[in-house]
C-alpha positions in Angstrom: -27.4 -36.9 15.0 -25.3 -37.6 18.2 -23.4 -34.7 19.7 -20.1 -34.3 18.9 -17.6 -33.7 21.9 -15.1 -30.9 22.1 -12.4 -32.2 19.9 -14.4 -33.1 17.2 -16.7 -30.1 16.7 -13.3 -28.0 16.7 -12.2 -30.6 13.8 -15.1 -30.4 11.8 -15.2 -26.4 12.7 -11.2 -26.4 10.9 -12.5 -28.4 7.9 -15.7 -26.1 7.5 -13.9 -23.0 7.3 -11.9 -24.3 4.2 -15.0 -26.1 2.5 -17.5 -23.2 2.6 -14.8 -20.1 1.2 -14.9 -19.7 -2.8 -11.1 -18.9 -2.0 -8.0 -21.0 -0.1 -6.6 -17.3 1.3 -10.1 -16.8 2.8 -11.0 -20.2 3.7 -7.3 -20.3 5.6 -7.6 -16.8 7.4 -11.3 -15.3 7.8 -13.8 -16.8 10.2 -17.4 -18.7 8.4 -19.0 -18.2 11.6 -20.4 -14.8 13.2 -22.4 -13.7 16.2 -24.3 -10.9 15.4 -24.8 -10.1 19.2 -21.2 -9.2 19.8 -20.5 -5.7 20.3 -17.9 -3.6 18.0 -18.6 0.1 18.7 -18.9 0.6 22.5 -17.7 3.4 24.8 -14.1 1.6 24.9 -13.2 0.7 21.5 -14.4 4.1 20.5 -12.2 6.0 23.3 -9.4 3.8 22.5 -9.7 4.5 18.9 -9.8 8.1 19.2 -6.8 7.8 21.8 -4.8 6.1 18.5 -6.3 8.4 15.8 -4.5 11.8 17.8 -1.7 9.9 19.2 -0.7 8.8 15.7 -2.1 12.1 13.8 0.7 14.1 16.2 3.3 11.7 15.8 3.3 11.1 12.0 3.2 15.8 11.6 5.9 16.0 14.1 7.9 12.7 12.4 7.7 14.6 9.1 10.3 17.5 10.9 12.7 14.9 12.2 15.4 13.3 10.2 13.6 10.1 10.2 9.8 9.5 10.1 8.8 7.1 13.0 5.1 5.5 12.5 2.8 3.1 13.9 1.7 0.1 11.5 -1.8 -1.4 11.4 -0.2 -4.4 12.8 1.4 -2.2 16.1 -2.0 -0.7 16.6 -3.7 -4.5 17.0 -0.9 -5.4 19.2 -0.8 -2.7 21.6 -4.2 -2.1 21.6 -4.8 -5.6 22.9 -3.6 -4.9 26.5 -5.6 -1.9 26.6 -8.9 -3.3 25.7 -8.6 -5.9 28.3 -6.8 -3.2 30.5 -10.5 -1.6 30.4 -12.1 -4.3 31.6 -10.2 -4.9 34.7 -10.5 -1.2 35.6 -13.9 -0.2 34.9 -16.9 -1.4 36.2 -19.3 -3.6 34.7 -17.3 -3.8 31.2 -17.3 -6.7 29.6 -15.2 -9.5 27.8 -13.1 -7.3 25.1 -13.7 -8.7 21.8 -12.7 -9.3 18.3 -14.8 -6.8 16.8 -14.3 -4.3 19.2 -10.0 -4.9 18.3 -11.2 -4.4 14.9 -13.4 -1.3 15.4 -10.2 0.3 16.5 -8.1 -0.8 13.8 -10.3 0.9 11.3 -10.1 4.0 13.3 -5.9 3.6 13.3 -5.8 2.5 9.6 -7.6 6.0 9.1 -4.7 8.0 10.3 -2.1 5.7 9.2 -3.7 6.3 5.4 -3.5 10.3 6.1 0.1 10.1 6.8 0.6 7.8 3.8 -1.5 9.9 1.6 -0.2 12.9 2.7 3.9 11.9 1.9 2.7 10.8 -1.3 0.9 13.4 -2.7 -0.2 16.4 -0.4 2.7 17.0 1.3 4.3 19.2 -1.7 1.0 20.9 -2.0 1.0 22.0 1.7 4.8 23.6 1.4 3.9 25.1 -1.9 1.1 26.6 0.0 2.9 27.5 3.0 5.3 29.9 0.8 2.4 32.4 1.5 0.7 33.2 4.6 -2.0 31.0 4.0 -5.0 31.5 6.2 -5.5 28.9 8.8 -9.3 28.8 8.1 -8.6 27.9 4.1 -5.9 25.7 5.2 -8.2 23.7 7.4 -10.8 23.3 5.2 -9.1 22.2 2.2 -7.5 19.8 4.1 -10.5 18.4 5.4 -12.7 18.2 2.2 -9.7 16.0 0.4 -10.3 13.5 3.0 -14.1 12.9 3.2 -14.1 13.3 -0.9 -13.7 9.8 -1.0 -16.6 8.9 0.7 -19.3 9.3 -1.8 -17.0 7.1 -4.8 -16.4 4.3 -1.7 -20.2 4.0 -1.2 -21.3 3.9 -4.7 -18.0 1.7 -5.6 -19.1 -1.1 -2.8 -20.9 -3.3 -5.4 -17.8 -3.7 -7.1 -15.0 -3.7 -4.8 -16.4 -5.2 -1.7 -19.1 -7.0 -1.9 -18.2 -9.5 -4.0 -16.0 -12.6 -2.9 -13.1 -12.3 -5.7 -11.9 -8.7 -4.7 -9.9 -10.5 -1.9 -7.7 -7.1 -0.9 -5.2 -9.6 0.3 -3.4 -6.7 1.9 -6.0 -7.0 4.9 -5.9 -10.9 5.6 -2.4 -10.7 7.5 -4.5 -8.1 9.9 -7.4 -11.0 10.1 -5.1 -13.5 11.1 -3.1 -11.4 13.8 -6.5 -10.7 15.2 -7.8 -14.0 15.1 -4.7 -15.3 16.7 -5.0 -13.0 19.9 -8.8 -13.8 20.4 -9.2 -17.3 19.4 -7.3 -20.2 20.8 -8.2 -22.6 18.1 -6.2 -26.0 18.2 -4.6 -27.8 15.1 -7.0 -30.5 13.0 -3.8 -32.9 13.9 -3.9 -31.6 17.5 -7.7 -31.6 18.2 -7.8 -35.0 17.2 -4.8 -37.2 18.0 -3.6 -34.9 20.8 -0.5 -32.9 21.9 1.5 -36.2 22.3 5.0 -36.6 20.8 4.9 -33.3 19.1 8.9 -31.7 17.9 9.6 -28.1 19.1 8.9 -27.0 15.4 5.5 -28.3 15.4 4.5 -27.0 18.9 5.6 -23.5 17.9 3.4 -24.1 14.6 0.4 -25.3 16.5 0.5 -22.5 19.0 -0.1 -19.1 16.6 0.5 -16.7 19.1 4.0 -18.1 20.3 4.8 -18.5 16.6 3.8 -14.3 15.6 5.5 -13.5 19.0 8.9 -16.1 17.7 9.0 -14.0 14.5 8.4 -10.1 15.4 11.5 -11.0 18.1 13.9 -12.4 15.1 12.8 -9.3 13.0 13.2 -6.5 15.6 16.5 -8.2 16.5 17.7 -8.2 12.8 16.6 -5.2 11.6 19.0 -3.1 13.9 21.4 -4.0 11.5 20.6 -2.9 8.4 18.8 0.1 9.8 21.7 1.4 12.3 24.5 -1.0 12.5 25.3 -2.2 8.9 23.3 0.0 6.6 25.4 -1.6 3.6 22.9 -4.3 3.6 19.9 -2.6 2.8 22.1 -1.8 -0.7 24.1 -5.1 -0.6 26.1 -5.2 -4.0 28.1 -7.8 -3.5 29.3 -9.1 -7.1 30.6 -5.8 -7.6 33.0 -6.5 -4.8 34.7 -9.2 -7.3 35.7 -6.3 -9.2 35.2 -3.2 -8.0 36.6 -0.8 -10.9 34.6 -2.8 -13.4 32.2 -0.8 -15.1 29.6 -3.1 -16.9 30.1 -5.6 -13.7 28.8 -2.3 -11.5 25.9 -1.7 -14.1 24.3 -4.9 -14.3 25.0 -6.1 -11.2 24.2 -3.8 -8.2 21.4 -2.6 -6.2 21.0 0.3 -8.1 22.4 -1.2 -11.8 19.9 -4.1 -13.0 20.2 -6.6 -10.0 21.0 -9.6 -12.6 21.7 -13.2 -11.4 21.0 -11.1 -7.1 24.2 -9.7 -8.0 22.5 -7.0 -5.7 20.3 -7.8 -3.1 18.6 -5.5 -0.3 18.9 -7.7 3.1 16.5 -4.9 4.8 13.1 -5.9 5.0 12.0 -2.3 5.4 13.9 -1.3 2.3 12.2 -4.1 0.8 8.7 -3.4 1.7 8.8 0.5 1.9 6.8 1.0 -1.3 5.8 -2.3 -2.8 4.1 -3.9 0.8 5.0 -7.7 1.9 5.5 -10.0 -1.0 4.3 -12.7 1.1 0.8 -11.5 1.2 0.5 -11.7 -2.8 -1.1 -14.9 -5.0 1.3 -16.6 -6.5 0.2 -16.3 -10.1 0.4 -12.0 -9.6 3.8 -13.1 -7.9 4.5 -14.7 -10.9 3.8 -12.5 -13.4 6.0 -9.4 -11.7 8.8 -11.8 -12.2 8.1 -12.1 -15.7 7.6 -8.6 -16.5 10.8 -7.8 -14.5 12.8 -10.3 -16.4 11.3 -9.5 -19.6 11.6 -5.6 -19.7 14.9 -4.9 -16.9 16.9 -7.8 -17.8 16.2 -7.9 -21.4 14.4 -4.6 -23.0 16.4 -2.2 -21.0 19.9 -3.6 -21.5 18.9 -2.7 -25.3 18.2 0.5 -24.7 21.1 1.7 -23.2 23.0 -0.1 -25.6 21.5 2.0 -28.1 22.9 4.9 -26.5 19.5 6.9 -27.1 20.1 10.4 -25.5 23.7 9.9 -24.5 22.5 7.2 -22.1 25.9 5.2 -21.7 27.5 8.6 -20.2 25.2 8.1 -17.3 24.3 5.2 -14.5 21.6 2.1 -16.4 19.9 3.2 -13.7 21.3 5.2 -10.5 19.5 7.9 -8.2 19.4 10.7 -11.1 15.8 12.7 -11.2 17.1 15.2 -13.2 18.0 13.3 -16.0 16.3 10.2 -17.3 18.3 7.2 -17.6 18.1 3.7 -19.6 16.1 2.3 -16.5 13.9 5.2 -15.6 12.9 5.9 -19.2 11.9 2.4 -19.8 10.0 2.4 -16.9 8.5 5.7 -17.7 7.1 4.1 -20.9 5.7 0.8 -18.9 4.3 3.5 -16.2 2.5 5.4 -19.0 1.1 2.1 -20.9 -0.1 0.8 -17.7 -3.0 3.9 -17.5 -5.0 2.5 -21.3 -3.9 -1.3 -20.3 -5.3 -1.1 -17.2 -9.1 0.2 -19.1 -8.8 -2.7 -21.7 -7.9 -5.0 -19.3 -10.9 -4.2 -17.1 -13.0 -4.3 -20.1 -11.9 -7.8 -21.5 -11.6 -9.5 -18.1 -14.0 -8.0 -15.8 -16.7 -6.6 -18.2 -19.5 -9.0 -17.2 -19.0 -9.3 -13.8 -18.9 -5.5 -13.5 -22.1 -5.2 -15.4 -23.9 -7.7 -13.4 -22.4 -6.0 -10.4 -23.8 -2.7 -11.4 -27.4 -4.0 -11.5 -26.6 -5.4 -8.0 -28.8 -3.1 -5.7 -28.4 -5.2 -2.2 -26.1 -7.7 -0.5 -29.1 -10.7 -0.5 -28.3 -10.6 -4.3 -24.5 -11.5 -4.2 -25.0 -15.3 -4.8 -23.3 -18.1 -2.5 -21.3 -15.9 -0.6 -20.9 -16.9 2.9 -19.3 -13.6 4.1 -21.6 -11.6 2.0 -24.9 -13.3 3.4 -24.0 -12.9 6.8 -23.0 -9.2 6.8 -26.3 -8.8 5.1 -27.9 -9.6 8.2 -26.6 -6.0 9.2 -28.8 -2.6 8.5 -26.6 -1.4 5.7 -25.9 2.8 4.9 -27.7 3.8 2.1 -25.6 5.2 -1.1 -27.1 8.8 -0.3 -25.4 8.5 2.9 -22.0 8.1 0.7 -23.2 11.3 -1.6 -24.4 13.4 0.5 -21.1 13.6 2.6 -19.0 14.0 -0.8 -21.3 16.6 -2.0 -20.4 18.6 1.5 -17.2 17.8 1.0 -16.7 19.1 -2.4 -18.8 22.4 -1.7 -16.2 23.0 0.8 -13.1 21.8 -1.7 -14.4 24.3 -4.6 -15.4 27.2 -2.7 -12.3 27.0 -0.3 -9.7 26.5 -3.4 -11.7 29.0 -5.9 -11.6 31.8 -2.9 -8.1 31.3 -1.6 -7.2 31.5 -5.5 -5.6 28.3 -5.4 -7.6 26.5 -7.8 -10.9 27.5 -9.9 -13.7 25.8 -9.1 -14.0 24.1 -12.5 -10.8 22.5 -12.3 -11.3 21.4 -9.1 -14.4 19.3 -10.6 -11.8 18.6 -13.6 -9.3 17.2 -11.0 -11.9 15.4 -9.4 -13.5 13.5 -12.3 -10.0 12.0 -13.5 -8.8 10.6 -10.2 -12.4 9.1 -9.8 -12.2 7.7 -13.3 -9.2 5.4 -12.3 -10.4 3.7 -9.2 -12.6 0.9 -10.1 -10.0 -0.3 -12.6 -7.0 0.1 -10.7 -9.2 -1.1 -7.4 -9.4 -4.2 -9.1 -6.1 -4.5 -9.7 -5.2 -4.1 -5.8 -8.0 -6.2 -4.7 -7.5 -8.6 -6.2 -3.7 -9.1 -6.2 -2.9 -7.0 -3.0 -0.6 -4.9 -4.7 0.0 -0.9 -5.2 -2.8 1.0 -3.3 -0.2 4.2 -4.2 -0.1 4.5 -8.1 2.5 6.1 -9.9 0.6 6.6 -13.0 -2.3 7.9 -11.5 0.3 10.9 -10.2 1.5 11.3 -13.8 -1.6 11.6 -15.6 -3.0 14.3 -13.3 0.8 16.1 -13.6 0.9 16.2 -17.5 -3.2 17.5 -17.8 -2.6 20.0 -14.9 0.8 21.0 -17.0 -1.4 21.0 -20.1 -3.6 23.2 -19.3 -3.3 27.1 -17.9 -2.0 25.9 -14.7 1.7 25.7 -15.2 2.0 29.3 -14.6 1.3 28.8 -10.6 3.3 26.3 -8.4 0.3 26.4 -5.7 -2.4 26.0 -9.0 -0.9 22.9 -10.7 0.0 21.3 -7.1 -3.1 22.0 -5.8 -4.8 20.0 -8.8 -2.8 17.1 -8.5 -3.5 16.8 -4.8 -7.5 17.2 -5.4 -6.9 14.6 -8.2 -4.7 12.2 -6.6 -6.0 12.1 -3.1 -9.7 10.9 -4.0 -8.3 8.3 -6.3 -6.0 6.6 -3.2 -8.5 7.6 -0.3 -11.3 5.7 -1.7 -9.8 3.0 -2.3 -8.2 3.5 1.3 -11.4 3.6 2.6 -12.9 0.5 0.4 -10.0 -1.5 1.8 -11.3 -1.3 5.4 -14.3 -1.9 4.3 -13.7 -5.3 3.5 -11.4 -6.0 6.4 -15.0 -4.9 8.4 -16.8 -7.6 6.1 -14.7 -10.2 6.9 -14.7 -9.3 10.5 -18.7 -8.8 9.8 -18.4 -5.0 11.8 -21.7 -3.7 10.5 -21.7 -1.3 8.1 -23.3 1.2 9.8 -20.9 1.5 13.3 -17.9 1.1 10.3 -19.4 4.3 8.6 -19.5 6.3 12.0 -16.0 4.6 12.5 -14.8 5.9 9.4 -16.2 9.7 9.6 -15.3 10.0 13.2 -11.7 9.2 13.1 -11.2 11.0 9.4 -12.6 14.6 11.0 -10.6 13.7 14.4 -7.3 12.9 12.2 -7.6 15.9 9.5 -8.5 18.2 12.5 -5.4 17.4 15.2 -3.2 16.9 11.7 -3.5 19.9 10.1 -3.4 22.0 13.5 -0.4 20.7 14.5 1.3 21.2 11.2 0.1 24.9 11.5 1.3 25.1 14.5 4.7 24.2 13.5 4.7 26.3 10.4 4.0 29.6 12.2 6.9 28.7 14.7 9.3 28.5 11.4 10.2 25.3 11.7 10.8 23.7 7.7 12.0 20.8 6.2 13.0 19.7 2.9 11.1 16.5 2.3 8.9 16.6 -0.7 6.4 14.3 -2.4 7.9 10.9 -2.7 6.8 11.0 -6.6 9.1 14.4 -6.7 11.9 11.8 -6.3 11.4 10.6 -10.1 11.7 12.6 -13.3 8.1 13.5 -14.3 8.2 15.0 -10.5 11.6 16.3 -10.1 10.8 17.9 -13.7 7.5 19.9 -12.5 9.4 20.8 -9.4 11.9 22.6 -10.9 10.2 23.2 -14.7 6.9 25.0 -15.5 7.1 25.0 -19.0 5.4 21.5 -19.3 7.5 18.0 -19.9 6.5 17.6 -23.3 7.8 21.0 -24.4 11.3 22.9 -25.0 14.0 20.7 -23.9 11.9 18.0 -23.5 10.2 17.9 -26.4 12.3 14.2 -26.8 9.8 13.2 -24.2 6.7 13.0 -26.6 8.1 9.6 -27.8 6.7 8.7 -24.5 2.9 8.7 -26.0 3.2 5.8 -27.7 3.0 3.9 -24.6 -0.5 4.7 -24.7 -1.0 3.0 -27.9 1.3 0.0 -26.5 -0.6 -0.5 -23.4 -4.2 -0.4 -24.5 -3.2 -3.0 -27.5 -1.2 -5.1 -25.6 -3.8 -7.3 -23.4 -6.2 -7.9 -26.6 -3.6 -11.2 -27.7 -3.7 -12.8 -24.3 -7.8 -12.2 -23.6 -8.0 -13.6 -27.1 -6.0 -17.0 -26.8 -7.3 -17.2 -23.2 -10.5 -18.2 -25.1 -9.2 -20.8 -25.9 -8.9 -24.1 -23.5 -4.9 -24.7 -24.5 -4.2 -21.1 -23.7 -6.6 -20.4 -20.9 -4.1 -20.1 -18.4 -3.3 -16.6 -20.2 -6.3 -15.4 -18.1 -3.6 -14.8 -15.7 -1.6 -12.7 -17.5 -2.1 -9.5 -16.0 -0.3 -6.7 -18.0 -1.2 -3.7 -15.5 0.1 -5.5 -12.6 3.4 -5.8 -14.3 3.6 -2.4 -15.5 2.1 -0.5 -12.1 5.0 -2.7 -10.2 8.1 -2.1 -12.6 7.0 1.7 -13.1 7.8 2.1 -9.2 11.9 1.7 -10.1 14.4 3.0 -10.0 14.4 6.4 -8.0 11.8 4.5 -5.6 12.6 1.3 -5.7 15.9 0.1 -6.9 16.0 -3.0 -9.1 17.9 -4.9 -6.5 15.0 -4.4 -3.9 12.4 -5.5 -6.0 14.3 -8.4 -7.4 14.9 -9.5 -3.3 11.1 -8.8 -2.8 10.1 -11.2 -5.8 12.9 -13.6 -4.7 11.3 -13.5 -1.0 8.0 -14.1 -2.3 9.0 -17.1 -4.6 10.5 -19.1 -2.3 8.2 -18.8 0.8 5.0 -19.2 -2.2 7.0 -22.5 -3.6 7.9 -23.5 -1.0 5.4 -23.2 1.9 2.6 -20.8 1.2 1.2 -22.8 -1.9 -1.0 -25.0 0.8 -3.4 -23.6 2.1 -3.7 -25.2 5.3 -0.1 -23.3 5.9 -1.4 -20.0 4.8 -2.6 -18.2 8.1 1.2 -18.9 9.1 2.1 -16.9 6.3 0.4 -14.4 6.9 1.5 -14.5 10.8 5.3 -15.2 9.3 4.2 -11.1 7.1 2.7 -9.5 10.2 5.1 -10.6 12.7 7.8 -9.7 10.5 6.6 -6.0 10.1 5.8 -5.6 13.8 9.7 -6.5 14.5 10.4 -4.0 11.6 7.9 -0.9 13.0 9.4 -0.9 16.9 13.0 -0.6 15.4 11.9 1.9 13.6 10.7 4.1 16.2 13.5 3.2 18.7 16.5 3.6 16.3 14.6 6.8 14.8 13.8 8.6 18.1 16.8 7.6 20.0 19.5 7.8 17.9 18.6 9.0 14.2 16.8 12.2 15.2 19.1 13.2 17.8 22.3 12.5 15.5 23.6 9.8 17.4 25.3 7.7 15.0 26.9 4.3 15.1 30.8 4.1 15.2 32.3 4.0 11.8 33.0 0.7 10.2 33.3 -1.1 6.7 29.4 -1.8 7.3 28.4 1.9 7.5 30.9 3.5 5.7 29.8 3.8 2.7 25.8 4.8 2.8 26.0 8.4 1.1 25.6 7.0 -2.0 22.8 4.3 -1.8 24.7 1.8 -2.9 27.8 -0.4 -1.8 28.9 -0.3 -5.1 30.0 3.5 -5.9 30.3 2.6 -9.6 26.4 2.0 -10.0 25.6 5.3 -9.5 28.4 7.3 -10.6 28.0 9.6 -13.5 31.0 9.9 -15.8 
């Protein structure tokens, strides 16, 4: 065969790349081709990862005292980091070229501290204050600390057969991190361009052929726009504008508004950070999971829930459809309460109907070699793997340390720290499949509940430190294995070995659980407080334990039992679609995905207001419809998602540490005026 010349090997590289992936995501973002000599853990990415694990480990403790929270995104890490690496290489010695899996190393290192901080104002961060009522000794304080976040070591390496290895668990969430990598190292031209030339080309499709000008083009338009909503014109993260055509009009307010039911984008949240906070970037999603979250959200807000507070069940027309209230529940947050409750059996029976071969054949899966024709998976096979006693061994340390720690400090007895243990472990192949495969929901709502109403069921609900202790220990090994799973196929994509991603991952957990929990410590014996709680405190199941021992099923919420038959409800209801999926007219109902629906709309409305999530599906439709669908366009997507949240994460930390957390306010206008009450429309959440 004659060799090609330059052009055309890059042509027929482009074409490759979308031939040989069993996926158009993949095949459009992640690279068929490897060199297994290039370095990824070397002196620099290693010093430059740790540099990132403390530097974000201090500033995510000392952002949770400040009015508002300033972080560093995955996507700020690879973007800053860039300069450094090649900063290195001018300055010391010998170094050489700085390279793609060396960026990535230190991503994973980041992404470790970034998941603390997000575990930790999810879940642990009640816990610690509840703690920190007493004088709690430094040495049980460390240690608890610690253990919670290696426990999810030894589930991630048994859990790899199922949730990494095999090329339909996508994690979606990682390919707009692929791409942004890619687009720094590689300088890959167009098919069009690599063959016919740059000749004749419109501004539009040179800023489309050049990928880096493009990422740079969007994180400017974001960082500029986002000063509005966020400083300037905070009305439009709750932009209720068809209550403006009549402002006294009850119903109008109520079905209408950001916080009401969002019909016809009556409200709408123009704040891409309002719109992201929780639920991640729509734009990173398949289209079918898209699809079916707009279903389910027209089906049960726009439909099921206008019937219940029609009803008037439990007084519900003398309060907001839906509102900011935790300590009551209303139309909205009850219905969602049901759909969060039905999602923990329908996500087993789904799993069961829809995945129970594969996961069988996966469990008798001992190696990589045996993963079929898998591109990505035969060429990280090439790399010594960790053995699974690796995994165990460092989560039998770690929960030594977690029973001996929490049974001597009297916090929690040893046996319910196994109890704890055993039911966050029990949801995370299930619910990892339903994040890995539609890149939704790492954070789980219902996961929180379950371990709430057992820790409130048993002999716990005497103690504050007892019960919150037990949902921490349950909650955090649940969403830190699958943290860590995540990254572990962003490094098998990137093909980082698995052994330099395990020393990756230990290192940067023991650095980031070490210089976090000192320097909270440290600010706890200097007396400083704050009152931020749990984020899942914010709803009624949480704002109920909070304030309310005696159990939510019990005394004056004994109404709540109705709340059991969702259990019923959601383990029946994905039998009818798996059935008629059999069936070649109805096999597109093997799409119909019941937990995704019910995970998403359980989020609302103390989280996420309705109007947030219906601009997030909205957002998501159009760019999937319109643009995303081919996949020779979807590495721009993912660029349009990445560049989008850089603009969004150095707002943030500007507006937050120059003006929010020194009380520097903008001048009053009509488009600040009115922010006290979340919404634009003062009628959505007034009670009357």
């Amino acid at each position: 065969m004659e060799k090609l010349d330059k052009k055309e090997e890059e042509t027929c590289y482009a074409y490759v790349d979308a031939e040989m992936a069993q996926f158009e995501e993949v095949a459009g973002t992640c690279s068929n081709k490897d060199n297994v000599d290039e370095q990824c853990c070397t002196v620099r990415s290693v010093t430059i990862g740790l540099m990132y694990v403390i530097g974000m480990s201090y500033l995510n403790q000392w952002g949770n005292f400040q009015n508002m929270a300033p972080f560093i995104a995955s996507v700020l890490v690879i973007v800053s980091s860039f300069p450094l690496g090649h900063l290195w290489t001018l300055i010391v010695p010998g170094s050489k070229k700085f390279t793609l899996k060396e960026h990535a190393f230190i991503l994973v290192m980041g992404n470790v501290a970034y998941m603390y901080n997000s575990v930790f104002i999810y879940a642990t961060l009640t816990t610690l204050k509840v703690l920190e009522r007493e004088d709690v000794n430094f040495a049980y304080y460390f240690f608890f600390v610690l253990s919670i976040q290696f426990l999810g070591f030894g589930l991630a390496g048994i859990l790899r057969r199922f949730l990494v290895w095999p090329c339909e668990v996508i994690w979606p969430q990682n390919l707009p991190l692929i791409a942004v990598l890619r687009t720094f190292h590689e300088r890959q031209s167009s098919i069009t361009e690599a063959s016919y030339g740059s000749q004749h080309l419109s501004l539009i499709q040179k800023l489309l052929n050049n990928r880096l000008l493009f990422f740079c083009v969007i994180s400017i338009i974001a960082f500029v726009y986002e000063w509005l909503p966020l400083y300037i014109m905070p009305i439009l993260a709750y932009f209720s504008w068809m209550c403006w055509i009549s402002p006294s009009n009850n119903a109008l307010a109520q079905l209408t508004a950001v916080r009401g039911l969002a019909i016809g984008g009556g409200g709408l949240s123009l704040d891409w950070y309002e719109v992201t906070r929780y639920l991640g970037s729509p734009l990173i999603l398949p289209g079918w999971a898209l699809i079916n979250i707009a279903f389910g959200f027209v089906l049960i807000i726009w439909f099921i829930v206008p019937i219940v507070y029609g009803t008037n069940i439990r007084s519900f027309t003398t309060l907001p459809i839906g509102g900011v209230v935790s300590t009551e529940f209303t139309a909205l947050s009850l219905v969602t309460a049901f759909t969060s409750f039905a999602s923990i059996t329908a996500v087993f029976v789904h799993a069961l109907l829809f995945h129970g071969i594969d996961i069988w054949q996966q469990f008798r899966t001992k190696t990589l070699a045996n993963m079929g024709n898998d591109m990505h998976a035969r060429m990280i096979s090439l790399y010594k793997t960790v053995p699974d006693w690796c995994y165990l061994e460092l989560f039998a340390l770690a929960l030594i340390v977690a029973c001996v720690t929490c049974d001597h400090a009297g916090w929690l007895s040893w046996y319910y720290v196994l109890l704890s243990l055993f039911i966050g472990a029990l949801f995370t192949l299930p619910f990892g499949l339903v994040s890995s495969i539609t890149g939704q929901l790492l954070h789980n709502l219902s996961v929180y509940y379950l371990c709430l109403l057992i820790a409130q069921s048993l002999s716990l609900q005497t103690s504050a430190k007892n019960i919150y202790t037990f949902i921490a220990l349950g909650y955090v090994v649940f969403v830190q294995t699958l943290a860590l799973i995540q990254d572990m196929k962003l490094a098998h994509y990137i093909k980082i070995g698995p052994r330099p991603l395990f020393a990756a991952q230990c290192l940067a957990g023991f650095v980031c659980s070490t210089f976090s929990i000192g320097i909270r410590y440290m600010y706890v014996k200097q007396g400083k407080v704050t009152d931020n709680w749990s984020i899942f405190n914010n709803t009624k199941l949480g704002w109920t334990l909070l304030n309310d021992y005696n159990g939510f099923f019990n005394g004056t919420n004994l109404a709540n039992r109705d709340l059991l038959w969702a259990f019923l409800v959601g383990a029946f209801i994905p039998i009818p679609g798996w059935f008629l999926s059999r069936f070649k007219r109805f096999h597109w109902l093997n799409k119909l995905h019941w937990p995704l629906i019910f995970v998403t709309i359980g989020w609302m409305p103390s989280i996420v207001p309705a109007g947030a999530l219906f601009t997030w599906l909205l957002i998501g439709l159009i760019v999937y419809f319109s643009f995303g669908k081919y996949s020779w366009r979807q590495r721009h997507v993912y660029l349009v998602s990445a560049g989008l949240d850089l603009g969004l994460n150095i707002t943030i930390i500007i507006v937050s540490t120059a003006f929010k957390n020194k009380n520097v306010a903008f001048p009053e206008w009509w488009g600040n005026k009115n922010t006290s009450v979340y919404d634009s429309c003062d009628k959505a959440v007034q009670t009357w």
